[in-house]
LOKELUM-890522 format. One record per residue (C-alpha): residue in three letters; x, y, z. Coordinates in steps of 0.25 Angstrom, whole numbers, plus 5000, padded with zeros to 4 digits. Layout:
BEGIN
ALAXYZ...
***
This chain:
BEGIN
UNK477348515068UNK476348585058UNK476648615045UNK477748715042UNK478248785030UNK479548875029UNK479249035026UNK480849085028UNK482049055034UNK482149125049UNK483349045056UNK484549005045UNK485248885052UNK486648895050UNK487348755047UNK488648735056UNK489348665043UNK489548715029UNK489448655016UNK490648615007UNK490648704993UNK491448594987UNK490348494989UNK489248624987UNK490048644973UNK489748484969UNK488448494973UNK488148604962UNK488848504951UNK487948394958UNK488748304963UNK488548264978UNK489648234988UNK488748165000UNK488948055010UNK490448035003UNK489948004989UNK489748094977UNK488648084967UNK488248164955UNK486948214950UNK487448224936UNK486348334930UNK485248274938UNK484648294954UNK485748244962UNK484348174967UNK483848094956UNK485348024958UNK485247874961UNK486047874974UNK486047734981UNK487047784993UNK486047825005UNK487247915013UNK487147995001UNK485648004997UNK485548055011UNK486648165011UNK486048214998UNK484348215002UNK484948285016UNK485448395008UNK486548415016UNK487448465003UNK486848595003UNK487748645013UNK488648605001UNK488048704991UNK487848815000UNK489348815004UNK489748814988UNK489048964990UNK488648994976UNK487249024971UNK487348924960UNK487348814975UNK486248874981UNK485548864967UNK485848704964UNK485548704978UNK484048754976UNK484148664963UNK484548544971UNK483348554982UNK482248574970UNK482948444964UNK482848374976UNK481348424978UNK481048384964UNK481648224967UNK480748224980UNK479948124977UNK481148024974UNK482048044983UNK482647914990UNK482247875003UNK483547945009UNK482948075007UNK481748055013UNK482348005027UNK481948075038UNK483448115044UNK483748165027UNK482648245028UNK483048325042UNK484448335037UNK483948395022UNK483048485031UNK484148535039UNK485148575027UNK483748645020UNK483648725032UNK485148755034UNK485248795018UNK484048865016UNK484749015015UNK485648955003UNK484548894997UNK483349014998UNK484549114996UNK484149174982UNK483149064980UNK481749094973UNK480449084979UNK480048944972UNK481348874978UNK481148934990UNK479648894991UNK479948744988UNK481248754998UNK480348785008UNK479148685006UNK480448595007UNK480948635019UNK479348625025UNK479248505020UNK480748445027UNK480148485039UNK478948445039UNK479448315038UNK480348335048UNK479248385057UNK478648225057UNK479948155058UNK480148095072UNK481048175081UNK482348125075UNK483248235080UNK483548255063UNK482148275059UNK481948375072UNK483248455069UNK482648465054UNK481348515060UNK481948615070UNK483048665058UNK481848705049UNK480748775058UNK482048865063UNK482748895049UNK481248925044UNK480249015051UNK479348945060UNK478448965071UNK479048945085UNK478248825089UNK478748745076UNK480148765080UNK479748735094UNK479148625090UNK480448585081UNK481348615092UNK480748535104UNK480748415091UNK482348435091UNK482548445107UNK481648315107UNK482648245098UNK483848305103UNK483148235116UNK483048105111UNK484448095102UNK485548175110UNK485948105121UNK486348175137UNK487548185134UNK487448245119UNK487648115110UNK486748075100UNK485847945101UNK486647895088UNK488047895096UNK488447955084UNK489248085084UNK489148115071UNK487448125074UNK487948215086UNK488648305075UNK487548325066UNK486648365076UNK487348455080UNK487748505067UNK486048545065UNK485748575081UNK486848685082UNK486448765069UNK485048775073UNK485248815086UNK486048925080UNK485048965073UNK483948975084UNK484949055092UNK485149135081UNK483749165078UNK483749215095UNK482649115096UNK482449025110UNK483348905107UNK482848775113UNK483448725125UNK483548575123UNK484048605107UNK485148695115UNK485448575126UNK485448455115UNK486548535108UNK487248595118UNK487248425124UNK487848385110UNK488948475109UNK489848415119UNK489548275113UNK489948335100UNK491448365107UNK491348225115UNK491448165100UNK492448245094UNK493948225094UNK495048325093UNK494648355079UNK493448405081UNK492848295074UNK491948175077UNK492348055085UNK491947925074UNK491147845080UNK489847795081UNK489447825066UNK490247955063UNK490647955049UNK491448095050UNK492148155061UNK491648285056UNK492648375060UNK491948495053UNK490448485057UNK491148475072UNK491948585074UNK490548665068UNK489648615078UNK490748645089UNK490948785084UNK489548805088UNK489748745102UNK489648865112UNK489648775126UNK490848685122UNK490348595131UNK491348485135UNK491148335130UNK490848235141UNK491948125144UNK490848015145UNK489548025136UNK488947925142UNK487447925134UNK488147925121UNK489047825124UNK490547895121UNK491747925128UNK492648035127UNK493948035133UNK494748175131UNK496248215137UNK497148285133UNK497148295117UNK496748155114UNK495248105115UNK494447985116UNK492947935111UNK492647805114UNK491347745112UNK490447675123UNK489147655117UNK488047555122UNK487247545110UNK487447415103UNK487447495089UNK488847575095UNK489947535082UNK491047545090UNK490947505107UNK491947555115UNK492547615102UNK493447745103UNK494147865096UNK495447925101UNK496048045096UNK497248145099UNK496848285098UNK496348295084UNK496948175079UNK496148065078UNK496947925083UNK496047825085UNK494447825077UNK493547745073UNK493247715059UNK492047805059UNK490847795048UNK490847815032UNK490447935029UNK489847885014UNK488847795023UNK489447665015UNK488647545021UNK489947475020UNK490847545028UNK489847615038UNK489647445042UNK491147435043UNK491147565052UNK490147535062UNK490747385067UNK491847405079UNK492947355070UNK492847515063UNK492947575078UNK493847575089UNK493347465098UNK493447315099UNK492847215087UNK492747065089UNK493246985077UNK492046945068UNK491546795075UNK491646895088UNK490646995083UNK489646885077UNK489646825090UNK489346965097UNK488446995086UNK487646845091UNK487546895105UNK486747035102UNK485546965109UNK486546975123UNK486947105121UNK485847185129UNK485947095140UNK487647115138UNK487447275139UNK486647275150UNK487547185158UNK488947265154UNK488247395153UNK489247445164UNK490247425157UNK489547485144UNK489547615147UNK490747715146UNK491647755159UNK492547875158UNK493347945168UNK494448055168UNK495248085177UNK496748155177UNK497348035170UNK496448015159UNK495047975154UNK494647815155UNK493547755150UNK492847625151UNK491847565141UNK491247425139UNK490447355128UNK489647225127UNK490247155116UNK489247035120UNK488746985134UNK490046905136UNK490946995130UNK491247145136UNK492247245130UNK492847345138UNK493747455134UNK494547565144UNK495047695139UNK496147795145UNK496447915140UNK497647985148UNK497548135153UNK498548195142UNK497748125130UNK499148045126UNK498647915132UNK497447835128UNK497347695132UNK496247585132UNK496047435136UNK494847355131UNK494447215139UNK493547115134UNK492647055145UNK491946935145UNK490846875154UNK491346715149UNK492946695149UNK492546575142UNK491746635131UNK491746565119UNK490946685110UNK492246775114UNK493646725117UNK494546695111UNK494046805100UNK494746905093UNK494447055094UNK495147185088UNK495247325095UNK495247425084UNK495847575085UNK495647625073UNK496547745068UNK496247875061UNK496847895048UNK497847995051UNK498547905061UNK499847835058UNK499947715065UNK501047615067UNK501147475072UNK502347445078UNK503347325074UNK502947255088UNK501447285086UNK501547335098UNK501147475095UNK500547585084UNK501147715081UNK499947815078UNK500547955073UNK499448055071UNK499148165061UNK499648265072UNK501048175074UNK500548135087UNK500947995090UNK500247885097UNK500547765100UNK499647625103UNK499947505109UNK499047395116UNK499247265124UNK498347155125UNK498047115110UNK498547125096UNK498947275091UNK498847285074UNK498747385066UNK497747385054UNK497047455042UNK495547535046UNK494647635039UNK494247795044UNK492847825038UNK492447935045UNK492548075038UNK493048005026UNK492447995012UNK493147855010UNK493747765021UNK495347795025UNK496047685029UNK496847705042UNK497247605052UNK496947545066UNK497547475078UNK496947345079UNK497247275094UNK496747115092UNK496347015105UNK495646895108UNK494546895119UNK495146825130UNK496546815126UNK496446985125UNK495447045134UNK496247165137UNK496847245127UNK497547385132UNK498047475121UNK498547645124UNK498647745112UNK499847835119UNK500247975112UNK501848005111UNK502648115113UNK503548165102UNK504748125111UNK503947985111UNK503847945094UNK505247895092UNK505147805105UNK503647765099UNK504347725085UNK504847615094UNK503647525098UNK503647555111UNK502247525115UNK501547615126UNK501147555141UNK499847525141UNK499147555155UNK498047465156
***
């Protein structure tokens, strides 16, 4: 792309999401709230502050907080606003390595672009000549970053907001649909198999397109397609709440950037039961809801994991991702123990971890049984999924979900090749369910079964056969500033002395608790 420079804004691109003036109104004292951690610059730059946390050096350097100061309203904002760019400017040439990333420098891009009528509103012409050399010079890098689909939304963001020929944004555009191309998947998922990517995309695709249309200029056909794929993968991830599913990295079930992105949806396109590329399952009747995770990527946290909700009460989720990015926890996070799926005990996973070197050949060989199989019918939803553990050692894992939505049920075998073999039986495992904070839940005196009462007084209530049924302590990170404690079902076995374990989550009547406060454990239909 030849060399541009910004004259004057043509196309304003309208953000779906507005700051917080709280935040904005911290920002003008200098004190940043970013990645769940609060720092203050005293009476100097916030960026000559000597900051060691990478999350937030990122939040800061992608300038994201001058939503922040743009929804406090006040001129004095827009002003520190100015005053904060120059700073940031004037500390160019020390910046930490953060700020010079690639995928930084599309997301600061973007928030300039989306920004610039608070920032050039009543500004003089020396700010407004150095903004703009700013802005030319963001996208000139972006315009020699590799076609990362960020870098390509930055570049497509600034040659629309700014005047430009039409074969720059034609070049920009076909740049984006080339990306869009190689990340989103066929059936509208991300590369990543994280949601969360999924959402911020679509949190900068659907306001630029908005503001190509508004314009009345020829939108691009593949930008259109690409977005109009990714909304109903957006709905296939989000529960009753209109927030996120937690899995696969999400660190916020983001409830609010959500239900944004879907007031903006004009197709309400349908969410597909299987999605096979991506690797997910969606399992939908009545008011209840199940996501369960298939993926065939040996980098997949939580294999065969699922999330189980009843209307907009969550039941059973994942402990999700920190939203601070502590090293610390976001390591605990992403082993199976902090998802709902199976996790050997520690001599197990050494062991597996020893026969990596068979895992292709394994994958290959059970890829059958790999891959997800749903079906519906008038009784319900079933779904099948399978996943290596080692080239001896196969887990399986059914689930049902009835037609009302009252009845979700689930049986997970352990296969293996060698009755006799020595690396597996006769070791422990652990099935965890982990529970969201708002449920109540209660073992029974027999152990037999748990009493889960939900924020919205619906009662459950679980019971399994087969193993060892417990009731222990866990953590919810996602959406959280600090972990919560909350609890989970544990079931416990032995491979080879438990190698089928079926367990059933049944919703009661009201005419149903008093009986239920009596331990009578539900039939389990497997």
């Amino acid at each position: 792309m030849r060399r541009w420079r910004p004259s004057r804004l043509a196309r304003p691109i309208i953000p779906l999401i507005l700051g917080n003036p709280e935040l904005g109104r911290q920002i003008y004292r200098n004190r940043f709230t970013l990645a769940g951690q609060t720092i203050s610059g005293g009476t100097t730059s916030i960026f000559l502050k000597p900051v060691l946390e990478p999350a937030w050096l990122i939040e800061l350097h992608g300038f994201t907080w001058l939503a922040h100061l743009e929804a406090a309203g006040s001129a004095m904002h827009r002003a520190f606003a100015r005053t904060l760019i120059l700073d940031w400017l004037a500390a160019s040439r020390s910046l930490p390595q953060e700020a010079r990333r690639p995928d930084v420098a599309a997301v600061r891009l973007m928030a300039l672009v989306r920004h610039t009528p608070f920032l050039l509103r009543g500004a003089g012409t020396t700010f407004e000549d150095k903004f703009l050399r700013l802005v030319a010079r963001e996208t000139a890098q972006m315009a020699h970053e590799p076609g990362r689909i960020e870098q390509a939304l930055a570049l497509a963001y600034a040659v629309t907001a700014f005047e430009s020929s039409l074969a720059f944004r034609a070049e920009a555009y076909e740049r984006l649909e080339l990306a869009i191309a190689e990340q989103i998947l066929p059936d509208g998922g991300h590369v990543s198999r994280n949601p969360a990517t999924l959402l911020n995309l679509l949190l900068d695709l659907v306001p630029l397109r908005s503001a190509i249309i508004a314009a009345r200029e020829p939108l691009p056909q593949r930008l259109s397609a690409g977005i109009e794929r990714m909304l109903p993968m957006l709905r296939f991830f989000s529960h009753g709440d209109d927030g996120l599913a937690v899995i696969q990295g999400v660190a916020d079930p983001a409830v609010r950037q959500m239900r944004a992105v879907f007031g903006q949806d004009t197709t309400l396109g349908r969410p597909v039961s299987l999605a096979a590329y991506s690797g997910f399952c969606r399992m939908a009747q009545g008011p209840a809801l199940v996501i369960a995770d298939f993926g065939a990527d040996a980098a997949c946290s939580g294999p065969l994991a699922f999330e189980f909700s009843d209307g907009p009460a969550r039941i059973v989720v994942n402990c999700g991702y920190p939203a601070d990015g502590s090293k610390r926890w976001i390591y605990a996070a992403s082993g199976p123990a902090a998802h709902n799926t199976l996790s050997l005990d520690a001599g197990a996973a050494d062991r597996a971890q020893g026969a990596l070197a068979r895992w292709t050949g394994a994958l290959r060989k059970k890829e059958s049984e790999r891959r997800g199989i749903s079906e519906t019918s008038q009784h319900g939803t079933i779904f099948h999924g399978g996943n290596v553990l080692d080239g001896n050692l196969l887990h399986e894992r059914d689930l049902y979900l009835g037609a009302a939505g009252d009845d979700f049920r689930g049986e997970d075998r352990f296969i293996r090749d060698g009755a006799s073999d020595p690396d597996f039986t006769g070791m422990s495992y652990t099935l965890r369910f982990h529970l969201h904070p708002s449920v109540k839940a209660t073992l029974s005196k027999d152990g037999g079964t748990v009493m889960l009462m939900l924020a919205n007084r619906a009662a459950w209530r679980f019971a399994a056969k087969g193993c060892v049924v417990e009731l222990a302590d866990s953590v919810h990170l996602a959406g959280l500033p600090q972990p919560r404690r909350t609890q989970q079902i544990v079931l416990k076995g032995v491979i080879g002395r438990h190698d089928r374990v079926n367990w059933a989550f049944k919703r009661l009547a009201k005419r149903d608790r008093r009986e239920a406060t009596q331990n009578r454990a539900p039939e389990l239909p497997f």
